[in-house]
Backbone bond lengths (Angstrom), bond angles and torsions (degrees), N, CA, C in turn:
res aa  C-N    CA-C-N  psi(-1)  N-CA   C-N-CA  omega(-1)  CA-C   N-CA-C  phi
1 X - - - 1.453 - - 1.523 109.44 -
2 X 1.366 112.92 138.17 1.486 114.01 -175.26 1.630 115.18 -77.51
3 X 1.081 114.49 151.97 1.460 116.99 -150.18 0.910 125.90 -69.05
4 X 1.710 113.04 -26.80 1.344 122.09 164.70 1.468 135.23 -47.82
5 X 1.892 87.05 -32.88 1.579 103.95 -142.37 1.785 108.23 -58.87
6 X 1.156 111.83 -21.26 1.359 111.70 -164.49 1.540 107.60 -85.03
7 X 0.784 117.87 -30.66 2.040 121.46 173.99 1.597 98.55 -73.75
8 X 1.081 96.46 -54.28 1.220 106.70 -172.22 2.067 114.21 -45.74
9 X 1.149 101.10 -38.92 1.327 114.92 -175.59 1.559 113.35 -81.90
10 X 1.640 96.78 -17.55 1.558 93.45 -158.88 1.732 94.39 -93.95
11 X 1.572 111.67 -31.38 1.513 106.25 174.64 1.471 104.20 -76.78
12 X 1.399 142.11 -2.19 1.363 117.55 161.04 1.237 117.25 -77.29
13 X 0.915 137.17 -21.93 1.630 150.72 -178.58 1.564 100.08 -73.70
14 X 1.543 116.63 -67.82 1.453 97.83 163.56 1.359 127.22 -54.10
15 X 0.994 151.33 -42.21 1.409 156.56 -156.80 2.223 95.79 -83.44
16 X 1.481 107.92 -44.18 1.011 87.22 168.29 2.245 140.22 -80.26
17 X 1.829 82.14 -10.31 1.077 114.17 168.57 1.736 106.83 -53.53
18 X 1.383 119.47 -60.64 1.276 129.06 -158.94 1.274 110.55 -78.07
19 X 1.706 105.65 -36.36 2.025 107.72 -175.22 1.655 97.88 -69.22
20 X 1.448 134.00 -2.77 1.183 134.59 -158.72 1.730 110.69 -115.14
21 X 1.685 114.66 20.70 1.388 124.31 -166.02 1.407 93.12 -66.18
22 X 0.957 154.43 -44.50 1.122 128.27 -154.87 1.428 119.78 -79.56
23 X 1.613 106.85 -22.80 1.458 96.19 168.66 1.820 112.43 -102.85
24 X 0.915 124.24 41.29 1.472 143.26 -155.79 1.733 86.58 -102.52
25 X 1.569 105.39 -62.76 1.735 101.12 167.25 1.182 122.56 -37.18
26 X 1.458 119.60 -65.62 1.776 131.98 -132.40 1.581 92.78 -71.50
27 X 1.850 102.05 -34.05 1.444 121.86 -172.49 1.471 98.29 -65.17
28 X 1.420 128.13 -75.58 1.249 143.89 171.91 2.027 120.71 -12.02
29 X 1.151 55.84 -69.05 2.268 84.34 171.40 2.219 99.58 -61.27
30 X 1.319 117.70 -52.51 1.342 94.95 179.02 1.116 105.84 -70.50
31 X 1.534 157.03 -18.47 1.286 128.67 -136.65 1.907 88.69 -118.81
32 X 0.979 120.85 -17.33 1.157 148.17 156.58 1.345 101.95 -41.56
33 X 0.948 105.28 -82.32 1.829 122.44 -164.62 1.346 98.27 -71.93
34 X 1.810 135.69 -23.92 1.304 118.04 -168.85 1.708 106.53 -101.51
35 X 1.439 103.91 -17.13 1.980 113.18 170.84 1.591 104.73 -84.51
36 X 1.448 120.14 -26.53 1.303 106.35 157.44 1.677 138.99 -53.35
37 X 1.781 97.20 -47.47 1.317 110.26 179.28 1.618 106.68 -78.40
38 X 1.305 123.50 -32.82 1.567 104.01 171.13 1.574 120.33 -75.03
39 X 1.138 124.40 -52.65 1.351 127.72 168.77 1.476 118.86 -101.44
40 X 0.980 139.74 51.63 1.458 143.17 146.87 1.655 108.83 81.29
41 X 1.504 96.03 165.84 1.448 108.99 -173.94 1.364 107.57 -72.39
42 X 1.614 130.24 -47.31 1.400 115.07 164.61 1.551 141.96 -42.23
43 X 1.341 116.80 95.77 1.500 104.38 -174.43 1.442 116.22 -71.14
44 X 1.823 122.65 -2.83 1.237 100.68 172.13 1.511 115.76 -70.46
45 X 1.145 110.94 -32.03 1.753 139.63 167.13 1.632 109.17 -43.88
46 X 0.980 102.37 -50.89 1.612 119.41 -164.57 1.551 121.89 -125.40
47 X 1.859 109.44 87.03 1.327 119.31 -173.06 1.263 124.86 -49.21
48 X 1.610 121.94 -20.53 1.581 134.87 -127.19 1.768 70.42 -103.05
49 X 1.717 120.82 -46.66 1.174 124.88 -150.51 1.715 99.27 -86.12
50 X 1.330 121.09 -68.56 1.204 111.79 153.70 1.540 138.40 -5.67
51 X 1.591 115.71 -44.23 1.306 126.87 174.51 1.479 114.74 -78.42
52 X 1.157 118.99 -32.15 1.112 143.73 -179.12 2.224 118.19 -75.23
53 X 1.286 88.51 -53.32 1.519 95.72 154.79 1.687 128.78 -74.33
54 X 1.084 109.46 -27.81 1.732 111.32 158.58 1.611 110.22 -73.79
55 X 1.216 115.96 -45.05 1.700 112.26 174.85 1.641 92.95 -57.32
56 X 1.028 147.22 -58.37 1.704 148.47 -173.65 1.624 92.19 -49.83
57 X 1.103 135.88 -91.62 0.982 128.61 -169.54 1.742 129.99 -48.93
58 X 1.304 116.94 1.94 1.193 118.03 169.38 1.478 104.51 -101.34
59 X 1.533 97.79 -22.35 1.888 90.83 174.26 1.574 94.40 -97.04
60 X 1.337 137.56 70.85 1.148 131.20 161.84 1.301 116.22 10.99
61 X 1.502 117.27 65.78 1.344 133.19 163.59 1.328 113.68 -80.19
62 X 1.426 123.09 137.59 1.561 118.32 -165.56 1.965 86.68 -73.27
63 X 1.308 101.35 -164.12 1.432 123.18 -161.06 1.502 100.97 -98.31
64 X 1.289 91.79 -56.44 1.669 104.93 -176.32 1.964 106.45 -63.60
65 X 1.072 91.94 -48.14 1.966 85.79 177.19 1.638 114.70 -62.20
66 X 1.415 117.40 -20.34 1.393 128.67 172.28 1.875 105.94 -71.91
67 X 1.315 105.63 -59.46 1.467 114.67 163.47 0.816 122.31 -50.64
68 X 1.231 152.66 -27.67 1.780 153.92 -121.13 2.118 78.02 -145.21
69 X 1.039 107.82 -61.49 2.244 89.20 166.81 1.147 126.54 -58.43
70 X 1.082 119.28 -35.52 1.195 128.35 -176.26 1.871 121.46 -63.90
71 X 1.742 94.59 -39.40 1.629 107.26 170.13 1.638 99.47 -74.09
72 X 0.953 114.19 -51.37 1.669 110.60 -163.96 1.358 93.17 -62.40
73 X 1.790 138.54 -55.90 1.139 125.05 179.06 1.537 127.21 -43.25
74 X 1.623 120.57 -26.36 1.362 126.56 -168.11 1.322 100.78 -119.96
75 X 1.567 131.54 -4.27 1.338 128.55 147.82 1.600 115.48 91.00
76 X 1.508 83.28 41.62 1.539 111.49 -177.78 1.800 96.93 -96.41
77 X 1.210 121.60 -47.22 1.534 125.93 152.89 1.062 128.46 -117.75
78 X 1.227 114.39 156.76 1.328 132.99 174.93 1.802 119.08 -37.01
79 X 1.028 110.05 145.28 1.607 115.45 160.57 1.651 132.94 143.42
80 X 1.249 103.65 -160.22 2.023 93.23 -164.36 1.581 99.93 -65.91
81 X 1.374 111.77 132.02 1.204 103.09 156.58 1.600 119.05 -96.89
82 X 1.635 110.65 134.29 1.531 113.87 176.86 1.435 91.82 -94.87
83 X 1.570 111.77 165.30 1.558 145.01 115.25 1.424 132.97 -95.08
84 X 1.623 86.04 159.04 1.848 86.85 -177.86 1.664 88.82 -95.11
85 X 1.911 80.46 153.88 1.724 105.17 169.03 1.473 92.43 -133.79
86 X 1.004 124.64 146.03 1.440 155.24 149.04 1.853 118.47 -100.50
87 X 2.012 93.22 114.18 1.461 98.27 -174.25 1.543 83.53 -118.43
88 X 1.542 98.35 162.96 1.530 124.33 -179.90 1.563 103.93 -153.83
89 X 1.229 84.91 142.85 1.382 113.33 -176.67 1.871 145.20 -158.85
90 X 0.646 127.94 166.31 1.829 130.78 166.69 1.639 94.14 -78.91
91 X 1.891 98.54 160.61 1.535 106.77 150.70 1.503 90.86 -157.62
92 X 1.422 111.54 -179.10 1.226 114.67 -168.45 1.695 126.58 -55.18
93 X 1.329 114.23 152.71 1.609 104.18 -152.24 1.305 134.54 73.03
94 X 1.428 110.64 0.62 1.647 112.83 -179.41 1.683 102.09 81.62
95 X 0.840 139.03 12.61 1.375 131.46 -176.69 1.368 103.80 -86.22
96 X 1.233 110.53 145.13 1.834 124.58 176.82 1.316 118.47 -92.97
97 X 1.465 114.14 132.78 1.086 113.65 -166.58 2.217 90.39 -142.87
98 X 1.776 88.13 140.45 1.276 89.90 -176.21 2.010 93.15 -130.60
99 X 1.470 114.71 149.26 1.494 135.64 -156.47 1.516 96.06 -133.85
100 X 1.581 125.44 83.09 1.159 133.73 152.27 1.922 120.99 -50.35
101 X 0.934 137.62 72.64 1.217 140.26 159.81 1.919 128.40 -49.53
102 X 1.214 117.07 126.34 1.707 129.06 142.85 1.746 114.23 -93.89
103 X 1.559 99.72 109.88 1.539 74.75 -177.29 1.632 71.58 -146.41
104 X 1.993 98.14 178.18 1.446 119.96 -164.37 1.363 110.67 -121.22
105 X 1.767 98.36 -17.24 1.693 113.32 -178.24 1.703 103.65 -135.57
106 X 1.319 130.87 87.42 1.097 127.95 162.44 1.541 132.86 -37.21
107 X 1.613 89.38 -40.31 1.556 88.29 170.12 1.337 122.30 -37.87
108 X 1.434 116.64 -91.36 1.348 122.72 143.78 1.367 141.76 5.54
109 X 1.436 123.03 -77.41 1.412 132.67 142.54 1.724 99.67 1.26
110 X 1.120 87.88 -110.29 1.549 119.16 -179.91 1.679 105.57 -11.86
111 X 1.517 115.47 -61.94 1.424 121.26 -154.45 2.002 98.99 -79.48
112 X 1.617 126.20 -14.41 0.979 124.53 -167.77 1.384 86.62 -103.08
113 X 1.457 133.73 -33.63 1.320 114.30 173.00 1.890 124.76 -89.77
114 X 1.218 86.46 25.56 1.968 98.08 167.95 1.048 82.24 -112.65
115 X 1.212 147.81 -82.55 1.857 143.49 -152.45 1.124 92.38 -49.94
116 X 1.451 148.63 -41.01 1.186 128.02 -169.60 1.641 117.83 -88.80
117 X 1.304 142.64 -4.59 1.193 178.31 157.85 1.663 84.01 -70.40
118 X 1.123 124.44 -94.73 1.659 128.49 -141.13 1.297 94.21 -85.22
119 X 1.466 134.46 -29.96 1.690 121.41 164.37 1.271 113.10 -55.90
120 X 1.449 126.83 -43.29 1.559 125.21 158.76 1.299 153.19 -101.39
121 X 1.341 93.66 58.63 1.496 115.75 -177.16 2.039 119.96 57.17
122 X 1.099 98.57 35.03 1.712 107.18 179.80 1.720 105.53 -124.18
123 X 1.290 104.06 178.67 1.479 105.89 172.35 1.406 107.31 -134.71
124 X 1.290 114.58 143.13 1.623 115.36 162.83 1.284 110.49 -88.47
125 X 1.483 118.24 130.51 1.346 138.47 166.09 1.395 129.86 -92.89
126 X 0.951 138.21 -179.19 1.672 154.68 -165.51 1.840 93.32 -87.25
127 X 1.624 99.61 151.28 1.285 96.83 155.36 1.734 145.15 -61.15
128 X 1.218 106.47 129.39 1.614 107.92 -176.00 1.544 94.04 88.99
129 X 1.460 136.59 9.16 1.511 106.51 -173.08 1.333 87.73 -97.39
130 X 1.196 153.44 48.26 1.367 142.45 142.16 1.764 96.00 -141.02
131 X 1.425 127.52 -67.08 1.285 117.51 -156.29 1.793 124.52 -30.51
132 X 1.051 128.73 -13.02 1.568 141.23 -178.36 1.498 98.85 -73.83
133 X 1.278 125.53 -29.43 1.255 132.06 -153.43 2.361 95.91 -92.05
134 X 1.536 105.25 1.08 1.406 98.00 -169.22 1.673 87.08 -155.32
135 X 1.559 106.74 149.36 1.250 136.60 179.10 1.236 121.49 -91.70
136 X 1.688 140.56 96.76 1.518 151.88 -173.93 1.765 90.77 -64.26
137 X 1.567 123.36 114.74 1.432 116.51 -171.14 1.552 105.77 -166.70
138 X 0.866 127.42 161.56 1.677 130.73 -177.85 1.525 112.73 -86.26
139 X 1.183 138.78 97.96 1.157 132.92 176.62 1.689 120.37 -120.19
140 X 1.321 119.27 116.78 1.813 143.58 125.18 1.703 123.11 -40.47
141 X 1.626 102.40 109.72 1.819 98.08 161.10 1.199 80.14 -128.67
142 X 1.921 85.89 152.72 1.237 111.02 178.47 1.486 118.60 -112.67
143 X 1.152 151.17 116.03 1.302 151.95 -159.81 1.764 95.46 -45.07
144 X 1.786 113.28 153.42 1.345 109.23 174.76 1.205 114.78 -79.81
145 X 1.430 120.36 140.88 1.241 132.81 -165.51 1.752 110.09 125.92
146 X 1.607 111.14 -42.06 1.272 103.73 -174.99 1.919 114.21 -44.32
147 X 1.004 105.73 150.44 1.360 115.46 154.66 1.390 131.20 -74.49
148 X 1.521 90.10 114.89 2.083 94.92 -155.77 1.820 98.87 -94.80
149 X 1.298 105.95 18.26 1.769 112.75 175.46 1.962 88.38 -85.15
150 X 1.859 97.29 -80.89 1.274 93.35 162.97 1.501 143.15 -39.83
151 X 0.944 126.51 -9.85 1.358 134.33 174.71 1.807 100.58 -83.78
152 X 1.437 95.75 -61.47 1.550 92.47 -151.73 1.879 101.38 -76.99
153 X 1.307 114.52 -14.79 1.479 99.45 171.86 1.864 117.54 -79.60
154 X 1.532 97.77 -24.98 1.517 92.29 -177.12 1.444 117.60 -71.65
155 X 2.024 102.02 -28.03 1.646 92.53 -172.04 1.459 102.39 -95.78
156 X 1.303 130.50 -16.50 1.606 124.91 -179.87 1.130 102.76 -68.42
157 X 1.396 135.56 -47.88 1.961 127.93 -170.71 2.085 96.50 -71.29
158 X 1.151 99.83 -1.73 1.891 94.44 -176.39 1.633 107.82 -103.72
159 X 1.390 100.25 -12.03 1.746 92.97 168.97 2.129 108.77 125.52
160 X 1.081 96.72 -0.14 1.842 109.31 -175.00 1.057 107.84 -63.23
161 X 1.684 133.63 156.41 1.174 147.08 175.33 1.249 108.43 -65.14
162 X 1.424 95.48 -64.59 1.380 121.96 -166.64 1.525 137.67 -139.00
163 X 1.117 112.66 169.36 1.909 99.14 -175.49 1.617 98.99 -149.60
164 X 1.457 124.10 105.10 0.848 131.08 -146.80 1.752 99.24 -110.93
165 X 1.475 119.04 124.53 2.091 114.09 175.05 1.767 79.20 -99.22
166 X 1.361 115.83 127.21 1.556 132.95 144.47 1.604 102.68 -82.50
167 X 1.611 85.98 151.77 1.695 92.77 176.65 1.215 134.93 -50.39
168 X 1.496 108.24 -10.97 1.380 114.66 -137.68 2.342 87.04 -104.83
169 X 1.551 108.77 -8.59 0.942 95.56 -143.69 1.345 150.85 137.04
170 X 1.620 95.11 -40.83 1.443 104.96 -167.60 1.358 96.99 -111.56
171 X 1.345 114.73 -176.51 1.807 115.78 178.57 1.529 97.43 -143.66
172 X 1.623 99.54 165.88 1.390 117.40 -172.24 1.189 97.23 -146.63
173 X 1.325 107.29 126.45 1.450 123.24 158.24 1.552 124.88 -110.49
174 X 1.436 99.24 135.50 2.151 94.12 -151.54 2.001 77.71 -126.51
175 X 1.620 107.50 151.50 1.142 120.31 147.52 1.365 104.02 176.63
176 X 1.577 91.60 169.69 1.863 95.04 -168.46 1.391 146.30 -41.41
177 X 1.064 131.49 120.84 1.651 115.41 -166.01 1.769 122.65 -44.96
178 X 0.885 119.20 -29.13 1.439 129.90 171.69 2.456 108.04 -63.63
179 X 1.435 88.96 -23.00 1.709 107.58 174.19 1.190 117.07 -89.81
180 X 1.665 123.05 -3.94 0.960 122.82 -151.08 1.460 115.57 -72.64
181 X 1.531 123.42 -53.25 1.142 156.24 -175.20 1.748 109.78 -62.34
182 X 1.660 108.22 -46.50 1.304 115.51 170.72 1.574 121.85 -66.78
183 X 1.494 120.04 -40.70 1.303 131.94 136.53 1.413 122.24 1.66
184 X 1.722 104.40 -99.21 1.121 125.28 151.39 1.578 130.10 30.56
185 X 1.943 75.27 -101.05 1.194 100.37 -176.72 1.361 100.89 -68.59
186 X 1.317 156.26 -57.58 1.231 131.96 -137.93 1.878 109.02 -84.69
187 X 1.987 100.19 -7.92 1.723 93.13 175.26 1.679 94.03 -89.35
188 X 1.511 125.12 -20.07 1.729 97.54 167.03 1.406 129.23 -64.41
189 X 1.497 99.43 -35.99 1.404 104.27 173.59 2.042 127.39 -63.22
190 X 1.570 94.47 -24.73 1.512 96.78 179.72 2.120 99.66 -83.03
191 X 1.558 98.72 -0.03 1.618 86.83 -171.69 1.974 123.70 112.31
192 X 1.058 87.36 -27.44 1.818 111.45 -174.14 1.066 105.05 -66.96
193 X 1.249 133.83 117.46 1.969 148.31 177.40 1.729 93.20 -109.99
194 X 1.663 112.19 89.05 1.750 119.06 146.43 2.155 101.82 -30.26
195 X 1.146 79.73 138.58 1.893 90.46 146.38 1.192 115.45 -76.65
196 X 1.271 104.86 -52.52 1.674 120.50 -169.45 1.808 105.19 -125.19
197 X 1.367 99.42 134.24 1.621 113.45 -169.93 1.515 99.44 -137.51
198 X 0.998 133.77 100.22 1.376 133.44 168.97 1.965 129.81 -160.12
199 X 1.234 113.41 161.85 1.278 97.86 174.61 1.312 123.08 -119.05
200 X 1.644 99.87 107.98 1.759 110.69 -154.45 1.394 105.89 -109.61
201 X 1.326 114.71 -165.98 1.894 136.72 -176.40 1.718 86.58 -126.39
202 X 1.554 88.94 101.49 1.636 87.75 179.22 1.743 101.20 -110.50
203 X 1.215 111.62 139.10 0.941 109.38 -173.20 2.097 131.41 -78.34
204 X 1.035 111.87 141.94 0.824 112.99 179.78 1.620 142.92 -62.85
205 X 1.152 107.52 -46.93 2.169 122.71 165.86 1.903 87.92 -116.34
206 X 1.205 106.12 143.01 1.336 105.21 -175.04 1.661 91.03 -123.51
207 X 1.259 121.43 147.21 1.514 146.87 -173.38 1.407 104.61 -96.06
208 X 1.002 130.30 121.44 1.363 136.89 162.77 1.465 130.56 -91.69
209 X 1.421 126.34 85.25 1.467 118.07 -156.34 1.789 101.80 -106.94
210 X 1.343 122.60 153.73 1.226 125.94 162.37 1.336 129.90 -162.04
211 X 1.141 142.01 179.96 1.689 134.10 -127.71 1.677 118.87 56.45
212 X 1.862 83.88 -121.09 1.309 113.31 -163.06 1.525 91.95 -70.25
213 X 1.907 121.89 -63.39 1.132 110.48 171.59 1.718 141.69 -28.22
214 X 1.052 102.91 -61.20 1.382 112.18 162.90 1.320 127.41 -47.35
215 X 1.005 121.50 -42.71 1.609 125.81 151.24 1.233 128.78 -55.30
216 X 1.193 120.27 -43.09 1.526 135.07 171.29 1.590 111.26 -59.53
217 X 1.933 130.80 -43.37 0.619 127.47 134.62 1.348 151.50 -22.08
218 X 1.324 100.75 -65.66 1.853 100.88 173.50 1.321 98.61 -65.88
219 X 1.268 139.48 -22.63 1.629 118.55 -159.37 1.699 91.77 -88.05
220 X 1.162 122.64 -16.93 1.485 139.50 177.08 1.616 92.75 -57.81
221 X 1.291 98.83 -69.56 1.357 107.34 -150.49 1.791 100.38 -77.48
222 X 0.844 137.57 -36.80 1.617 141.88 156.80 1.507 115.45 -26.70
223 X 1.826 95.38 -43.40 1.568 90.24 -149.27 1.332 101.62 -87.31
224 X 1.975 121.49 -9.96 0.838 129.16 -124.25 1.758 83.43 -117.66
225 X 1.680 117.88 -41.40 1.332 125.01 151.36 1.292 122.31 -52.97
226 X 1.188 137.07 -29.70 1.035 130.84 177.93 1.364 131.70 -62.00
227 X 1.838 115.36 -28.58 0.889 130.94 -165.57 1.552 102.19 -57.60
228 X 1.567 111.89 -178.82 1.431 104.12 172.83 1.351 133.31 -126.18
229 X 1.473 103.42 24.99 1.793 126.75 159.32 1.207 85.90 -121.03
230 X 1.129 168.49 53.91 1.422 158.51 143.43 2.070 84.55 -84.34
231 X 1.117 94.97 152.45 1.736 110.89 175.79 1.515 102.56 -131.97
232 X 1.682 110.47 -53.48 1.525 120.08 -159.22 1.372 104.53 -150.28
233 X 1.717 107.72 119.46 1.632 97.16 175.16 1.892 92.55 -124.41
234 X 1.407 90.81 157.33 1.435 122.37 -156.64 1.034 121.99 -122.03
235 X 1.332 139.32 113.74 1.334 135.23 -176.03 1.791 114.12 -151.70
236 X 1.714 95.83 146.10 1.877 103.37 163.71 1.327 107.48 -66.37
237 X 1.435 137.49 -31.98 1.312 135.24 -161.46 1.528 119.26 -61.67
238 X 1.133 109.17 114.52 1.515 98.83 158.79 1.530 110.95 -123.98
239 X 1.599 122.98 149.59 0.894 132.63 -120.32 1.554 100.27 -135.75
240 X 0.984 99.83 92.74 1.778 107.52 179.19 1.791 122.89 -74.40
241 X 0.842 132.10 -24.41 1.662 139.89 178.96 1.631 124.16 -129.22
242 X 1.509 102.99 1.56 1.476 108.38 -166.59 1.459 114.30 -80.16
């Protein structure tokens, strides 16, 4: 993989992350309300919710809209209840791509994330026919330049798998989602600001597509974020010319 490709990939994801604030809430507010209702209103209790209320507060989510999910999640008030769906699939080049959903009508769900799949040259598949192909895990990158001495002593004595130098520069620190939080804290406490802090499906052999492919892709993967039970989309692809 070319050396860039991995920074390179990780600020498109933010950048498309950020042009996308307005649905950053609606998203925010279900996942909120749906880690509440499975594991409880305490987020010291409940990591899934915890993670989820620090993502709120970096998107300057008021207090009360954090509160106001949190009751509806634990059924203190009224309101929509979502579920998760998990879609999997192909997109162009053979690359795997997986479509974490909150939704209230599956029907639906489902039929906007095949049109969006088969409008751009991918296929939707059966369950599990891609997820094996990527690792559910806690992962930190650090912009290039960080110090991967400092990196890797603060997050290895905190419980991390791993501490990864990409070519490009940058570093990754991966460990279990249940590590996530303990992690964390001990690279704020050594001083260390991740770019990226989250607990994703990182993939395992990564695909390298470019041209026409690569284009065909992102419009995959755009159309596929865009939706509005989409939460988390997932992919081997990384994307050299797109």
């Amino acid at each position: 993989m070319a050396g860039h490709s991995k920074w390179a990939n990780i600020k498109h994801r933010k950048a498309a992350a950020d042009a996308k604030k307005g649905k950053v809430f609606t998203r925010l507010i279900k996942e909120i309300t749906v880690a509440a209702r499975m594991g409880g209103a305490d987020p010291d209790m409940n990591p899934r919710l915890r993670l989820a209320m620090d993502k709120g507060r970096e998107a300057n989510m008021a207090k009360d809209s954090v509160q106001n999910a949190i009751k509806r999640g634990s059924g203190q008030l009224e309101g929509v209840s979502y579920e998760e769906a998990r879609y999997e699939g192909y997109g162009p080049g053979g690359a795997a791509v997986i479509v974490d959903c909150l939704t209230d009508n599956r029907t639906r769900t489902v039929a906007e994330v095949r049109h969006a799949f088969t409008k751009n040259g991918g296929n939707l598949g059966s369950d599990g026919s891609v997820s094996y192909l990527f690792k559910h895990c806690g992962q930190f990158v650090f912009a290039p330049g960080a110090s991967e001495e400092k990196v890797m002593d603060a997050a290895l004595e905190a419980g991390a798998e791993d501490v990864v130098a990409n070519d490009d520069g940058s570093i990754e620190v991966l460990c279990a989602p249940n590590d996530f939080h303990a992690v964390q804290a001990a690279l704020q406490k050594a001083g260390l600001k991740p770019e990226l802090a989250e607990v994703t499906m990182k993939p395992l052999n990564e695909v390298v597509l470019a041209g026409g492919e690569a284009q065909r892709m992102r419009s995959l993967l755009d159309a596929l974020e865009s939706l509005d039970d989409a939460q988390d989309v997932y992919t081997t692809a990384v994307l050299e010319d797109a």
